[in-house]
DRENDO-1510 file (C-alpha; in Angstrom, 1 decimal, always signed):
<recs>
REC; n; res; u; v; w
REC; 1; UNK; +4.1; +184.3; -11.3 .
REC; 2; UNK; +0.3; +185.6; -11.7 .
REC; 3; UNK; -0.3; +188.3; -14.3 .
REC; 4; UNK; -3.2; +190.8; -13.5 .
REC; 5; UNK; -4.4; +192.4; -17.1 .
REC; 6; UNK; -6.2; +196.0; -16.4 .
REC; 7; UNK; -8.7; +197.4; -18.1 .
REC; 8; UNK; -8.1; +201.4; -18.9 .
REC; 9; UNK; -8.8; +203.6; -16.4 .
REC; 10; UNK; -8.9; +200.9; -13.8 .
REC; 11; UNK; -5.9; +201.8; -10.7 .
REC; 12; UNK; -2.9; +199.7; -10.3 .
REC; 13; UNK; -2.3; +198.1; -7.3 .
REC; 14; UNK; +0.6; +199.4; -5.4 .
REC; 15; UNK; +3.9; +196.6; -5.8 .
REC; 16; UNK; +6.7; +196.1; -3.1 .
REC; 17; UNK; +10.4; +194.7; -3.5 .
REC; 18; UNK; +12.7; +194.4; -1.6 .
REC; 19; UNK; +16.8; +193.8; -1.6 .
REC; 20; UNK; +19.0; +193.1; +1.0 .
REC; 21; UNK; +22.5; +192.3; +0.4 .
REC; 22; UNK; +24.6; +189.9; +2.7 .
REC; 23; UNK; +26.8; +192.5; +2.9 .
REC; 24; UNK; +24.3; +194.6; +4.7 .
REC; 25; UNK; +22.9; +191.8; +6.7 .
REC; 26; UNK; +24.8; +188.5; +6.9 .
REC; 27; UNK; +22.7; +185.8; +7.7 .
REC; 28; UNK; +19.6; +185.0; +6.2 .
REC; 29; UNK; +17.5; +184.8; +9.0 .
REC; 30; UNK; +18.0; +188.6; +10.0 .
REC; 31; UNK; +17.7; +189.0; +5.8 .
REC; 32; UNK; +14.5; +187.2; +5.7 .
REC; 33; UNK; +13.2; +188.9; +9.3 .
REC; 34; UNK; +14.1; +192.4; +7.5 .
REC; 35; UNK; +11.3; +191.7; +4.4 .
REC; 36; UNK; +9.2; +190.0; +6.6 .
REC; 37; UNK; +8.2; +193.2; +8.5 .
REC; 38; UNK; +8.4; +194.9; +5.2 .
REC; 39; UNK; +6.1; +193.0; +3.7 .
REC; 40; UNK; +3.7; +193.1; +7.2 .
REC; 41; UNK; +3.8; +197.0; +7.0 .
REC; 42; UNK; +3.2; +197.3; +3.1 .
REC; 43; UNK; +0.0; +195.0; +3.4 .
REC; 44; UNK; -1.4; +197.1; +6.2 .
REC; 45; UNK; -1.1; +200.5; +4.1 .
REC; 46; UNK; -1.2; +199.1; +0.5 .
REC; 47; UNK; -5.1; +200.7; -0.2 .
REC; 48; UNK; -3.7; +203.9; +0.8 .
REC; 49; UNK; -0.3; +204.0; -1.4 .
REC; 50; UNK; -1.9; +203.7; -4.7 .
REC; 51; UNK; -0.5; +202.6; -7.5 .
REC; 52; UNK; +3.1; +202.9; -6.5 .
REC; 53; UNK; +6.0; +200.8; -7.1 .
REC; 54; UNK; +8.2; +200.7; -4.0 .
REC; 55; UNK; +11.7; +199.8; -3.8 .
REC; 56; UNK; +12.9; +199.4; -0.4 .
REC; 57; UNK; +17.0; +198.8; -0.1 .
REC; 58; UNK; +18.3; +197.8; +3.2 .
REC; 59; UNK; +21.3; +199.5; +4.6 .
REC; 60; UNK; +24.2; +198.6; +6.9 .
REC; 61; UNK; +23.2; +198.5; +10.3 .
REC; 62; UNK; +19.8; +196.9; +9.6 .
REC; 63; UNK; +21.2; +193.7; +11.4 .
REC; 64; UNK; +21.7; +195.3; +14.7 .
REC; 65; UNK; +18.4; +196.6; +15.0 .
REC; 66; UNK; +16.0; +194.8; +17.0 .
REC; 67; UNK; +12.0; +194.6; +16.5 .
REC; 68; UNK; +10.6; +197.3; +17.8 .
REC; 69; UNK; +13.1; +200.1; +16.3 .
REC; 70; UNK; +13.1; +198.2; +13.1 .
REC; 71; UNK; +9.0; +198.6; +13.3 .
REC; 72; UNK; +9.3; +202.2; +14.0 .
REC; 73; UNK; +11.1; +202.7; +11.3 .
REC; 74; UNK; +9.7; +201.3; +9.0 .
REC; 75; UNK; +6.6; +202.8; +10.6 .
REC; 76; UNK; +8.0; +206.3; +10.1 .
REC; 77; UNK; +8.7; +205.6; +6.2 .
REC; 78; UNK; +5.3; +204.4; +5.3 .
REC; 79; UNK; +3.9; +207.7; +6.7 .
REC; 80; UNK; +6.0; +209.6; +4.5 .
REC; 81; UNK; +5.2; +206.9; +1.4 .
REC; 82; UNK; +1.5; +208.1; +1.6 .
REC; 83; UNK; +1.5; +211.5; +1.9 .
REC; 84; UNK; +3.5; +211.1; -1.3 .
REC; 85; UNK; +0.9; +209.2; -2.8 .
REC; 86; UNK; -2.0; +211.4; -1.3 .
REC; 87; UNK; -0.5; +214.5; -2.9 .
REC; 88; UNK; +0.1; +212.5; -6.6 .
REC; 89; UNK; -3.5; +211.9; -6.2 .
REC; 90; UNK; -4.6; +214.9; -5.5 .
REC; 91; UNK; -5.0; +217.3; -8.5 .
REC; 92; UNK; -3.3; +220.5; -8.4 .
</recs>
């Protein structure tokens, strides 16, 4: 594991995890798929999400859904991830 020491002041860069149970997804090719495009879509936007931890849980049903929805999806959560983290930067 590769420790990254800060100095004050300096920004965090935004982390990702992930968790998907076989109960949700049962074999570990559609699990590993799943985080795949997670981890595709989180490096794409990671400059705009800040210093945010992000969790993402997958949920029953993520199995049967094929690339492009899964995409969409995850498309659609991403958007709502940084406005999050352009209003907590913003001061009000």
């Amino acid at each position: 594991m590769l420790a990254r020491f800060q100095t004050p002041g300096e920004p965090s860069p935004p982390r990702l995890g992930t968790v998907v149970s076989r109960k949700n997804a049962r074999l570990a090719v559609q699990r590993n798929r799943f985080k795949r495009h997670c981890r595709e879509g989180f490096r794409h936007r990671q400059e705009e999400l800040g210093g945010l931890d992000i969790i993402v849980l997958a949920r029953r049903g993520v199995d049967q859904l094929d690339a492009p929805t899964l995409r969409l999806k995850l498309d659609q959560l991403w958007s709502q991830l940084q406005r999050r983290a352009r209003s907590r930067r913003q001061p009000s």
